[in-house]
N, C-alpha and C positions, 0 to 999 in steps of 0.2 A: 783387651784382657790384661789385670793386671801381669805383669813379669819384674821379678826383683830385677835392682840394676845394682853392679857394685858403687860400694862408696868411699872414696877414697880420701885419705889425709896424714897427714904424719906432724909430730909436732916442731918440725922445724919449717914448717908449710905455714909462715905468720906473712903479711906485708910489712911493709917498715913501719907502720904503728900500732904491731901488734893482734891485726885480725885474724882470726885463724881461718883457714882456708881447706875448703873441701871438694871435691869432685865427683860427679854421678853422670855418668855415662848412660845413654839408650841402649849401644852398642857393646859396651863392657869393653873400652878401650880406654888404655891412657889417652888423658886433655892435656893440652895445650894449656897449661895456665897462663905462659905468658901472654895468650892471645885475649886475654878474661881484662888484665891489669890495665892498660890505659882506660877501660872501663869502669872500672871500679875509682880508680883514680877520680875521675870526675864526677864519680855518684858522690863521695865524700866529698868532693869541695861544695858539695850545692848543698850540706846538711850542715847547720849549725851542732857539730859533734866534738868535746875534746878525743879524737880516739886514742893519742897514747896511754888514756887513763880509762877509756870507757872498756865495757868485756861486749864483745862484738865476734860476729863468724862471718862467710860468706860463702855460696855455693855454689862454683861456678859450674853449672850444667848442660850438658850438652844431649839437650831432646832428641824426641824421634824427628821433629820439623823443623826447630829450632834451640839457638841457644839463651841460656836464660841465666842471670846474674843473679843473686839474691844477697842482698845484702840485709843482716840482722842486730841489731844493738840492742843494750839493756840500758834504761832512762827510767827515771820517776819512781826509784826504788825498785818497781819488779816489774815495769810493762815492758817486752818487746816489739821494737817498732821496727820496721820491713820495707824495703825498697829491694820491689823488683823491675830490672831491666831485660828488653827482650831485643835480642839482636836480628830482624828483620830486615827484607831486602832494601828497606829505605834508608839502612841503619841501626844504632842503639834505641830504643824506645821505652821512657818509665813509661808507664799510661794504666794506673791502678783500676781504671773501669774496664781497662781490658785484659790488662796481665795480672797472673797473683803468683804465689807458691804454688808447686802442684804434690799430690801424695807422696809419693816418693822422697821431695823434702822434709817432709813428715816425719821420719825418724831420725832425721839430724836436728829439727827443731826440738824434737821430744832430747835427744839426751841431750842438748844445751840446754835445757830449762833444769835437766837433775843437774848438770855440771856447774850450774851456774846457782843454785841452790846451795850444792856441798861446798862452793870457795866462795863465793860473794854474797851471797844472802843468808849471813850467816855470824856468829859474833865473832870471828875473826876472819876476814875479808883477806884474799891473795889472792891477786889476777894473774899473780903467775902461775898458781896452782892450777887455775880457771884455762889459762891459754896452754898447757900441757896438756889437757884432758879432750881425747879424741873419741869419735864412735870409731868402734874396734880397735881403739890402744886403750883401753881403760883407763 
């Protein structure tokens, strides 16, 4: 049954190329982010991405079973493309026929899609404006 989870982020929560970073707990506890980062790290080096210039998010989540990476950018004028990684007892795992986004991400992809409308898709583009702009900092 669904149950809201908090979501967390603040805008000084970027990596050093600007991703902005979020958190959703099962449990409604502070994450570990830095436990998320060497992860993330490697998902970026395997994607052909400029990210200090691209507008990108990620949500590093922590399930009821497991935890889940999600890493999000904007490419090809307005598609976002998605890499999720699932941290399993074998390890980190992409494996898109098995892992995806789950609902609960849902509403951080929705207002990255209006945030990323009001600063970058738009006639005068500022990613800075775009990487300030949080769910629940307006």
């Amino acid at each position: 049954m669904f149950q809201p989870r908090q979501i967390e982020s603040e805008p000084s929560w970027l990596d050093e190329d600007g991703i902005k970073i979020y958190t959703i707990s099962a449990v409604n506890k502070p994450i570990n982010r830095a436990a998320f980062m060497p992860r993330l790290a490697e998902v970026k080096q395997t994607k052909s991405v400029h990210w200090p210039t691209t507008p990108a998010f990620v949500i590093f989540h922590e399930g009821a079973s497991c935890q889940y990476l999600v890493l999000a950018w904007w490419g090809n004028d307005n598609e976002l493309f998605t890499s999720v990684s699932v941290n399993t007892s074998s390890g980190w795992v992409e494996d898109p026929a098995q892992y995806s986004f789950c609902l609960w991400d849902l509403e951080v992809f929705w207002c990255e899609r209006n945030y990323f409308i009001e600063s970058i898709y738009c006639s005068s583009p500022d990613i800075g404006a775009y990487r300030n702009r949080r769910v629940g900092c307006g």
